[in-house]
C-alpha positions as CSV (number, residue, x, y, z in Angstrom):
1,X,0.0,0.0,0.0
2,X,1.6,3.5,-1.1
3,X,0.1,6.6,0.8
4,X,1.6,9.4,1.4
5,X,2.1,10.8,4.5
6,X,3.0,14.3,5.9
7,X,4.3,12.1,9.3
8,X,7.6,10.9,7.4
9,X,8.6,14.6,6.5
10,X,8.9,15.1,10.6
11,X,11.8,12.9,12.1
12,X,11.5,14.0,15.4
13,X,8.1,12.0,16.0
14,X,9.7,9.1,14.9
15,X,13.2,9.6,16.7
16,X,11.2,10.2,20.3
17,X,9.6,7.1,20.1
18,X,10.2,3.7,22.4
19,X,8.4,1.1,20.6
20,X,8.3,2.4,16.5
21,X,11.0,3.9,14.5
22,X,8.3,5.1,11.7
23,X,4.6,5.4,11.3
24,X,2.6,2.4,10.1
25,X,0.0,2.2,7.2
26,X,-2.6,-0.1,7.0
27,X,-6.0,-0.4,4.6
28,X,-8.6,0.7,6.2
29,X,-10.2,-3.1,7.2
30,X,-8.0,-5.5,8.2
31,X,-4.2,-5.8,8.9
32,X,-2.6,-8.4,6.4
33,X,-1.4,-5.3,5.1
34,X,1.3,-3.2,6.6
35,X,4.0,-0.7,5.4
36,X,6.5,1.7,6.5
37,X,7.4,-0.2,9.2
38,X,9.9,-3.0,8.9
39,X,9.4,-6.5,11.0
40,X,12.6,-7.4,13.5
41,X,13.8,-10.8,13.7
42,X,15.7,-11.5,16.7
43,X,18.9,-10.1,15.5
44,X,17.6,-6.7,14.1
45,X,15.7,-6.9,17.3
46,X,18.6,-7.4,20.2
47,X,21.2,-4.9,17.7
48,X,17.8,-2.2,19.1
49,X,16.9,-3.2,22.3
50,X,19.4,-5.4,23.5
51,X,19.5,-8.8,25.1
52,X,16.4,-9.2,28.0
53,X,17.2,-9.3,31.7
54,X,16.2,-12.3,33.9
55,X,12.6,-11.4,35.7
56,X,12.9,-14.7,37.9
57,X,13.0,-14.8,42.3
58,X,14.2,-11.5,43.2
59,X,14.6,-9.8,39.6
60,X,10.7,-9.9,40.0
61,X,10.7,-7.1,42.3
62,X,12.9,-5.0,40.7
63,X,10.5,-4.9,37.5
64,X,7.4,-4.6,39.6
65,X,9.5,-1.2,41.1
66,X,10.1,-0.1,37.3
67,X,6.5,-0.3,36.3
68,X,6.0,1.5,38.9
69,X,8.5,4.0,38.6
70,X,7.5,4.6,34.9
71,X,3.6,4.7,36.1
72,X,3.0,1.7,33.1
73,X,-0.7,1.8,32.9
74,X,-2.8,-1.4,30.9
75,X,-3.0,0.2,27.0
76,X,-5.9,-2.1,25.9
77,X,-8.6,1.0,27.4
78,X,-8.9,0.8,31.2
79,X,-5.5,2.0,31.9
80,X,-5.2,0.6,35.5
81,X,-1.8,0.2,36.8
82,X,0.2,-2.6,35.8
83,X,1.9,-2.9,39.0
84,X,-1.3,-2.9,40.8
85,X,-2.6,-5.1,39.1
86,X,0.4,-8.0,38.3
87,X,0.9,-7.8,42.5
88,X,-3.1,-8.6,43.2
89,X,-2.3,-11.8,41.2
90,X,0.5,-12.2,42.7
91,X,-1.2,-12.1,45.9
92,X,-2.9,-15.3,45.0
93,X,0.5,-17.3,45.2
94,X,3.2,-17.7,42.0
95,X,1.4,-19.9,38.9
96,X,-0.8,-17.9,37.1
97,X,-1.3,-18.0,33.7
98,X,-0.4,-15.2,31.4
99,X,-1.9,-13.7,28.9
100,X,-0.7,-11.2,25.9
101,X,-4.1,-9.9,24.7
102,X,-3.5,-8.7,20.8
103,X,-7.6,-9.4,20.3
104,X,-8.2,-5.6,19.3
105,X,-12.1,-5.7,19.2
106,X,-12.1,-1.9,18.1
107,X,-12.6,-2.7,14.4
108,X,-10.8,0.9,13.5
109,X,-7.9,0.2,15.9
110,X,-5.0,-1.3,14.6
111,X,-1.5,-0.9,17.5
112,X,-1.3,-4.2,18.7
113,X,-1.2,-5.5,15.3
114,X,1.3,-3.3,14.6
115,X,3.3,-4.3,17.2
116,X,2.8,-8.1,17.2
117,X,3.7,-8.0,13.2
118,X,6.8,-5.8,13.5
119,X,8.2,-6.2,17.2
120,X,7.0,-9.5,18.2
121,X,10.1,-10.4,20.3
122,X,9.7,-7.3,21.9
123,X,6.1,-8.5,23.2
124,X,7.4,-12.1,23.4
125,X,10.0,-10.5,26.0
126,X,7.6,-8.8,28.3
127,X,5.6,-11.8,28.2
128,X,8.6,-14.1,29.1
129,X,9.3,-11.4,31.8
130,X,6.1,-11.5,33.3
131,X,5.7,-15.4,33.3
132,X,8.9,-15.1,35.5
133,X,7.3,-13.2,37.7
134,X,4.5,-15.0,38.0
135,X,6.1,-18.1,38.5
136,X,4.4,-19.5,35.5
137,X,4.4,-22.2,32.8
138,X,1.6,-21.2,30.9
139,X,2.3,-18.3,28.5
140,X,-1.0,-17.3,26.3
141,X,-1.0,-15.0,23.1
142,X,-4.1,-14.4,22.7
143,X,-5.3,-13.4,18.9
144,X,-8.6,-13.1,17.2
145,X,-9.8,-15.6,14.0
146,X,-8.8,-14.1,11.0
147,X,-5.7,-12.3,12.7
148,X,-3.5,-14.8,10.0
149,X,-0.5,-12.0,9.7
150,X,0.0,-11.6,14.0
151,X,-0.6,-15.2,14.6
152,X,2.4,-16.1,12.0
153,X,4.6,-13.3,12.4
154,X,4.0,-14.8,16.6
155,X,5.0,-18.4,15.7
156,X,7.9,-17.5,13.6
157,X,9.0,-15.1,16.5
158,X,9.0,-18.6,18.7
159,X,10.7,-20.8,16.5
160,X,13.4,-18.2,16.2
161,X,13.7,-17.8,20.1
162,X,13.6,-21.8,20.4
163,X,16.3,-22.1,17.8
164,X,18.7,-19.7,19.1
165,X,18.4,-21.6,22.3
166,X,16.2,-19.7,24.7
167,X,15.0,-20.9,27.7
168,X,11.5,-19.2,27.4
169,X,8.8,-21.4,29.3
170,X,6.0,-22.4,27.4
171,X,3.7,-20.1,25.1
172,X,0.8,-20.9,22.7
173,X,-1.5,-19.0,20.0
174,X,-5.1,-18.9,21.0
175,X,-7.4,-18.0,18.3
176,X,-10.5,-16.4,19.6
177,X,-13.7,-15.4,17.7
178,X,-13.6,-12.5,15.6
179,X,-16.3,-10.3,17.6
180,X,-15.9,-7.0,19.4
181,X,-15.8,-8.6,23.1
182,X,-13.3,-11.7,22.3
183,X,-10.9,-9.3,24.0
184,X,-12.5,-8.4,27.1
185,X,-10.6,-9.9,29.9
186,X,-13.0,-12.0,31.5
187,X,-13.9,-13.4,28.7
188,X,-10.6,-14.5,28.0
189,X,-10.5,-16.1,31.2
190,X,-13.7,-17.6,31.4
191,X,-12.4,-19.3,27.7
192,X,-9.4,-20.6,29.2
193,X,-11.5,-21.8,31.9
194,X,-13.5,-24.3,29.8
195,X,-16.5,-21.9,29.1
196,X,-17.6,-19.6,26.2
197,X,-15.9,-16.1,24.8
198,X,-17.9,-14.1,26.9
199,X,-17.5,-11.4,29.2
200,X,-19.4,-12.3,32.9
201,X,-20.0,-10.5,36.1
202,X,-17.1,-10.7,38.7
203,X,-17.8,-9.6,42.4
204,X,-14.0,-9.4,42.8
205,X,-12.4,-7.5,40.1
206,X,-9.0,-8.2,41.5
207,X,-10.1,-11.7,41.3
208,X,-11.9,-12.4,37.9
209,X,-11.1,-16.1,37.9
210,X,-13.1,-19.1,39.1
211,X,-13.0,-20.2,42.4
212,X,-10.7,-23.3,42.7
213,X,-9.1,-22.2,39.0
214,X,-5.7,-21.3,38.3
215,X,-5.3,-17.4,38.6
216,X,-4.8,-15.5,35.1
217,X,-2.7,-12.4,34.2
218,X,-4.1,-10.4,30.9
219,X,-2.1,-7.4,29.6
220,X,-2.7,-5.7,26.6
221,X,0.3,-7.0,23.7
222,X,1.1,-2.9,23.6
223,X,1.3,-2.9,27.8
224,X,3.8,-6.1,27.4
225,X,5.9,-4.6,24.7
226,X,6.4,-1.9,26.9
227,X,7.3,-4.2,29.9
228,X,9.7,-5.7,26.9
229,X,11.3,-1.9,27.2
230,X,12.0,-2.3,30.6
231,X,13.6,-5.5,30.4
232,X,15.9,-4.8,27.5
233,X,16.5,-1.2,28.7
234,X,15.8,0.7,32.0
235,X,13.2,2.9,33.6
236,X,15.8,5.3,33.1
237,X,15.4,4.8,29.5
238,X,11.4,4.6,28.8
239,X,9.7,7.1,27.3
240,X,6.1,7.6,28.1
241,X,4.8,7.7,24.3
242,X,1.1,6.3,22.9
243,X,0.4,4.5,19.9
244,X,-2.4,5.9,18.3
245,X,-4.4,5.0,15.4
246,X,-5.7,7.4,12.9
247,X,-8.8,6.1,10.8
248,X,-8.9,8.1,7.3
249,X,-11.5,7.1,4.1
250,X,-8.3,5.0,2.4
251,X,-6.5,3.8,5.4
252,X,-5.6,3.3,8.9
253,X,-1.6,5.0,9.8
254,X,-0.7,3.2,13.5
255,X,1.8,6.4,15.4
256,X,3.6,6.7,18.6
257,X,3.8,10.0,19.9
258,X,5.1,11.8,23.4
259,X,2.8,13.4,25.7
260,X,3.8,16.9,25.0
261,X,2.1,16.0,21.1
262,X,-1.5,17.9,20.5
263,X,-3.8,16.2,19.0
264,X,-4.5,18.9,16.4
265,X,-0.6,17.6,15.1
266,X,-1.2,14.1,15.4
267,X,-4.3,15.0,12.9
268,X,-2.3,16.9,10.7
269,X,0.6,14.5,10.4
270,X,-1.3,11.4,10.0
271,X,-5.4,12.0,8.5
272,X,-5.8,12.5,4.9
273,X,-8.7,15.2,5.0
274,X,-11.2,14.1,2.3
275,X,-11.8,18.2,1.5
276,X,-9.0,20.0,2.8
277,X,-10.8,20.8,6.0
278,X,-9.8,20.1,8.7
279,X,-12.2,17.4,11.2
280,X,-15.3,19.1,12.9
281,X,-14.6,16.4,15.6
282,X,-12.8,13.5,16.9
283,X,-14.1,10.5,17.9
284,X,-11.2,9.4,20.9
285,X,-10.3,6.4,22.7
286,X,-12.6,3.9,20.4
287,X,-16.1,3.0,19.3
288,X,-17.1,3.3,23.2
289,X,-15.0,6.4,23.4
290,X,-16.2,10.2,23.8
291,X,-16.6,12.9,20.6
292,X,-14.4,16.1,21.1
293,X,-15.1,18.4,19.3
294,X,-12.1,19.7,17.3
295,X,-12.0,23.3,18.4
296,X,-11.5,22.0,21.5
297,X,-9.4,18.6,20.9
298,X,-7.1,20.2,18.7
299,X,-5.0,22.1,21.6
300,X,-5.0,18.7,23.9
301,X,-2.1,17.3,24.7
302,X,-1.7,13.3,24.5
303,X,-1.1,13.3,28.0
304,X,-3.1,11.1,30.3
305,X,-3.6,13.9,33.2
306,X,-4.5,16.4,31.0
307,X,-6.8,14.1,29.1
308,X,-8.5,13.4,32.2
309,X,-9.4,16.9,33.5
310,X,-11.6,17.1,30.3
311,X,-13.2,13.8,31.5
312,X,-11.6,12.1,28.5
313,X,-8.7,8.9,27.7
314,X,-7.0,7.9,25.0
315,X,-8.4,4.6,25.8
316,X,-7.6,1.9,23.4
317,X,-5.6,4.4,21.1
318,X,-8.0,5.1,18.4
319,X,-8.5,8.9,16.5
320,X,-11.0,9.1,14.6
321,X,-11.2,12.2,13.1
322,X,-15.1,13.2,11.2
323,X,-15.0,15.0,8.1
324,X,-16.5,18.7,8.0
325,X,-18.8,16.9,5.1
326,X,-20.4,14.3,7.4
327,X,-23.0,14.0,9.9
328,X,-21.9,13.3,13.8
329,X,-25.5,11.9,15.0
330,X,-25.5,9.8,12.0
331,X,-22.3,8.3,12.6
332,X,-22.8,7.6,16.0
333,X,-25.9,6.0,15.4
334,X,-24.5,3.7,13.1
335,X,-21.6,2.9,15.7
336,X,-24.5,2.4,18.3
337,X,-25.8,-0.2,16.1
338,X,-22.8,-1.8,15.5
339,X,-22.5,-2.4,19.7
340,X,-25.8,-3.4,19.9
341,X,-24.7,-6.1,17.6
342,X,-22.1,-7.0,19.1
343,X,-23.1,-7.7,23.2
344,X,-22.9,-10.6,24.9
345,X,-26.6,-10.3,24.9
346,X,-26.5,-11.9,28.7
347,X,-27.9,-9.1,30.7
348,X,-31.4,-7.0,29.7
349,X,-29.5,-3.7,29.4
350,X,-27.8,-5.8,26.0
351,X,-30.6,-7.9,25.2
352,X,-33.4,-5.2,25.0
353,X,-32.1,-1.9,26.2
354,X,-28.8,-1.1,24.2
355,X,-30.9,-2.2,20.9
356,X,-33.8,0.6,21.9
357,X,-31.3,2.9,22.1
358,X,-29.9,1.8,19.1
359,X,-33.1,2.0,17.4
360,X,-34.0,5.6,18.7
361,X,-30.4,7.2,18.3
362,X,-31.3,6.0,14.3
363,X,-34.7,7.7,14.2
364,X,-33.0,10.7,15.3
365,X,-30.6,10.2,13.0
366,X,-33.4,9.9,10.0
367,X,-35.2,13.2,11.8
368,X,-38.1,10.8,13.0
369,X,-37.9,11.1,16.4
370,X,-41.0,11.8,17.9
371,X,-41.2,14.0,21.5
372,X,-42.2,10.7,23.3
373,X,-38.7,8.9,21.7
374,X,-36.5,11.6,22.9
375,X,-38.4,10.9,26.2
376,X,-37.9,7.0,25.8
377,X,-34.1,7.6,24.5
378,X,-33.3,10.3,28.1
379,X,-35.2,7.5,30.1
380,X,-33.6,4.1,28.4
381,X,-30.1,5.9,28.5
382,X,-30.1,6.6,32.4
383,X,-31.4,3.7,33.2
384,X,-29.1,0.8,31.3
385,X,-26.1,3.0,32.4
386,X,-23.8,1.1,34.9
387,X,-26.2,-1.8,35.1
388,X,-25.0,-4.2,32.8
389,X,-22.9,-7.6,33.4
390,X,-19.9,-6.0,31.6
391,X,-18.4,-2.8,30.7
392,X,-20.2,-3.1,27.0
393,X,-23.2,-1.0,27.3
394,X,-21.7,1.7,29.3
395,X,-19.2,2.7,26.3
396,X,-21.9,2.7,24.1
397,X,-23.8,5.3,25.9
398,X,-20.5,7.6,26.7
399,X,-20.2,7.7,23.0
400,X,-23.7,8.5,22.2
401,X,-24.0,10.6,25.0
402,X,-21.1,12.8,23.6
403,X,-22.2,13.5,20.6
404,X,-25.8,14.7,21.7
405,X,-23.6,17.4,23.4
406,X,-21.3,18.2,20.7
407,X,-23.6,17.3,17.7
408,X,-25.9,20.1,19.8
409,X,-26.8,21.8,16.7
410,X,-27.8,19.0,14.7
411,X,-29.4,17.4,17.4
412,X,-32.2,20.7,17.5
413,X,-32.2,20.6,13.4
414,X,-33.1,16.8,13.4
415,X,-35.6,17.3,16.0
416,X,-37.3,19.8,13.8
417,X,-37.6,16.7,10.9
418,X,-34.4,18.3,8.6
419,X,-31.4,15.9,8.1
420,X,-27.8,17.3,7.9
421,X,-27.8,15.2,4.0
422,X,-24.4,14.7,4.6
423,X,-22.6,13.5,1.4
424,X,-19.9,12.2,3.6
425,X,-20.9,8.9,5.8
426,X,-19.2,5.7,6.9
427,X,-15.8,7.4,8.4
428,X,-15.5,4.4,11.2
429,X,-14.6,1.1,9.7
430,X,-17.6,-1.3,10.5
431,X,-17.5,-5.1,9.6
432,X,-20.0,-6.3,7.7
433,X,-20.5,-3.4,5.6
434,X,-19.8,-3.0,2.0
């Protein structure tokens, strides 16, 4: 794939990084395609980052007071700490199995991928690490069905480790179904536990495993390539960067960037503008993210703190930056949709009251929402919120919720019965459509 982008003309982006020495591109769907990043093999990867250290007995501590020291947070949306959360399995006694999740169930989000094609000893390091840690035996990568390019650029990253004589403990693939939740941690323990790829209710979140069942570590494959930094360099060394991934009409470009980066330059070095305009908004942190609009996202920082104090994350990495041609309310309602789709359809909130909204946010959409929807829509959206089994619905809403605020405008015209007509539509990648 040849695109051309304004990123390559600005070395310093790529010199700051940690993880990437360039910017990826990817089509739009998918990630059997990749450019302008070049895979390592074990020897281009040690001449970069060196040989890893030992994470075994009392090394163990001494990574768990790095991760803290760089304040590594989990990259796959939730951001908790990683220290916090490797010493709560910990707590449970040495054993655990652990688990690289590169399931990206953000259909526009494309970093692990990235990472697991190009550095995949780099991940395979931090994994190692942490299975040290643990005291474990049972190493998972975790990867969704159709993922063919990750899970072979994986295996041939283990048979080059095996050959070259490493003493790595054992790791297998695990294919899981290609669906928006296949990555949701407790669904990936509840699959290695014997039961279906689905996420359930834990009363103990530091505990999300069976009782009587082995204990289970998940990190995100981006939060164990960065535990790969700090076994191959130093906290001295890290750099607190982000990958982020920019969704434009042709194409996806995968980026790391430093925290002192504004998201109106990460637009302007990575999104092909369909008009020349820039974005009226951007949709950040993923399908269950939160709509900024760009006045205002422009001049944010990529910093997590700063981030926050606006109520916002960077989540699971993806930008998704919305045309001046198209129509916000329309393309949150058919995200909405899409996540309706996609629940685990084991609680009512998913079963009957995330496809209501679904069906109401598309009648506003359509300018057919009647005042006794918009009363149904308030009412349905205030009362699923919080109450589901899982996490799922509640991203839903935060998305839909922020556009109604900064869609404000076409929110009172579609009210009125008049459409935005929008000739641009379908900026989000969506499987299943044509």
């Amino acid at each position: 794939m040849s695109v051309h982008l304004r990123l390559v003309e600005t070395p310093a982006v790529a010199t700051a990084t940690g993880l990437l020495d360039g910017a990826a591109v990817l089509s739009r769907r998918g990630t059997e395609s990749l450019s302008g990043v070049a895979p390592q093999d074990l020897d281009a990867h040690r001449a970069v980052f060196g040989v890893r250290r030992s994470a075994a007995g009392d090394a163990a501590e001494a990574l768990l007071a790095a991760i803290d020291e760089v304040h590594l947070t989990g990259r796959g949306g939730g951001h908790f700490p990683t220290a916090v959360k490797w010493r709560s399995v910990l707590a449970h006694g040495l054993g655990a199995t652990v688990v690289v999740n590169g399931a990206e169930g953000e259909p526009g989000s494309a970093k692990d991928a990235v990472l697991l094609q190009t550095r995949p000893h780099l991940v395979l390091d931090g994994l190692v690490a942490a299975m040290e840690a643990m005291g474990s035996t049972d190493g998972v990568v975790w990867l969704h069905d159709g993922a063919w390019a990750s899970a072979r650029s994986i295996s041939r990253a283990l048979a080059e480790r095996a050959t070259a004589g490493l003493a790595d403990p054992p790791i297998r693939v695990v294919l899981a179904p290609d669906r928006y939740l296949s990555g949701e941690a407790t669904g990936i323990i509840r699959t290695l536990e014997g039961g279906p790829t689905l996420p359930r209710f834990v009363e103990d979140p530091a505990r999300p495993w069976s009782e009587g069942a082995r204990s289970v570590l998940v990190n995100n494959a981006e939060t164990m390539a960065r535990v790969g930094l700090l076994v191959t360099g130093s906290a001295a060394t890290y750099r607190p960067t982000s990958l982020l991934t920019v969704v434009s009409a042709g194409h996806r470009v995968v980026l790391e960037v430093g925290p002192a980066t504004t998201l109106g330059e990460v637009v302007d070095r990575a999104w092909s503008s369909p008009d020349g305009r820039p974005p009226q908004a951007l949709l950040l942190g993923g399908y269950g993210g939160s709509w900024v609009s760009w006045d205002v996202a422009r001049e944010l920082h990529v910093d997590a703190d700063e981030l926050r104090r606006h109520g916002l994350s960077v989540g699971a990495g993806l930008v998704g930056p919305l045309p001046a041609t198209a129509c916000g309310l329309e393309e949150s309602a058919r995200l909405v949709r899409y996540l309706a789709g996609q629940s685990a359809r084991q609680c009512g909130p998913c079963v009957f009251g995330l496809v209501a909204v679904a069906d109401l946010a598309s009648d506003l959409s359509a300018g057919r929402l009647t005042p006794s929807g918009r009363r149904r829509l308030g009412r349905f959206m205030g009362e699923i919120s919080g109450r589901g089994a899982c996490r799922h619905p509640d991203g839903a809403l935060r998305m839909l919720a922020s556009a109604l605020t900064v869609f404000g405008d076409d929110v009172h015209r579609h009210r009125r019965g008049r459409t935005c007509d929008a000739p641009t539509f379908a900026v989000l990648p969506v499987p299943g459509e044509s």
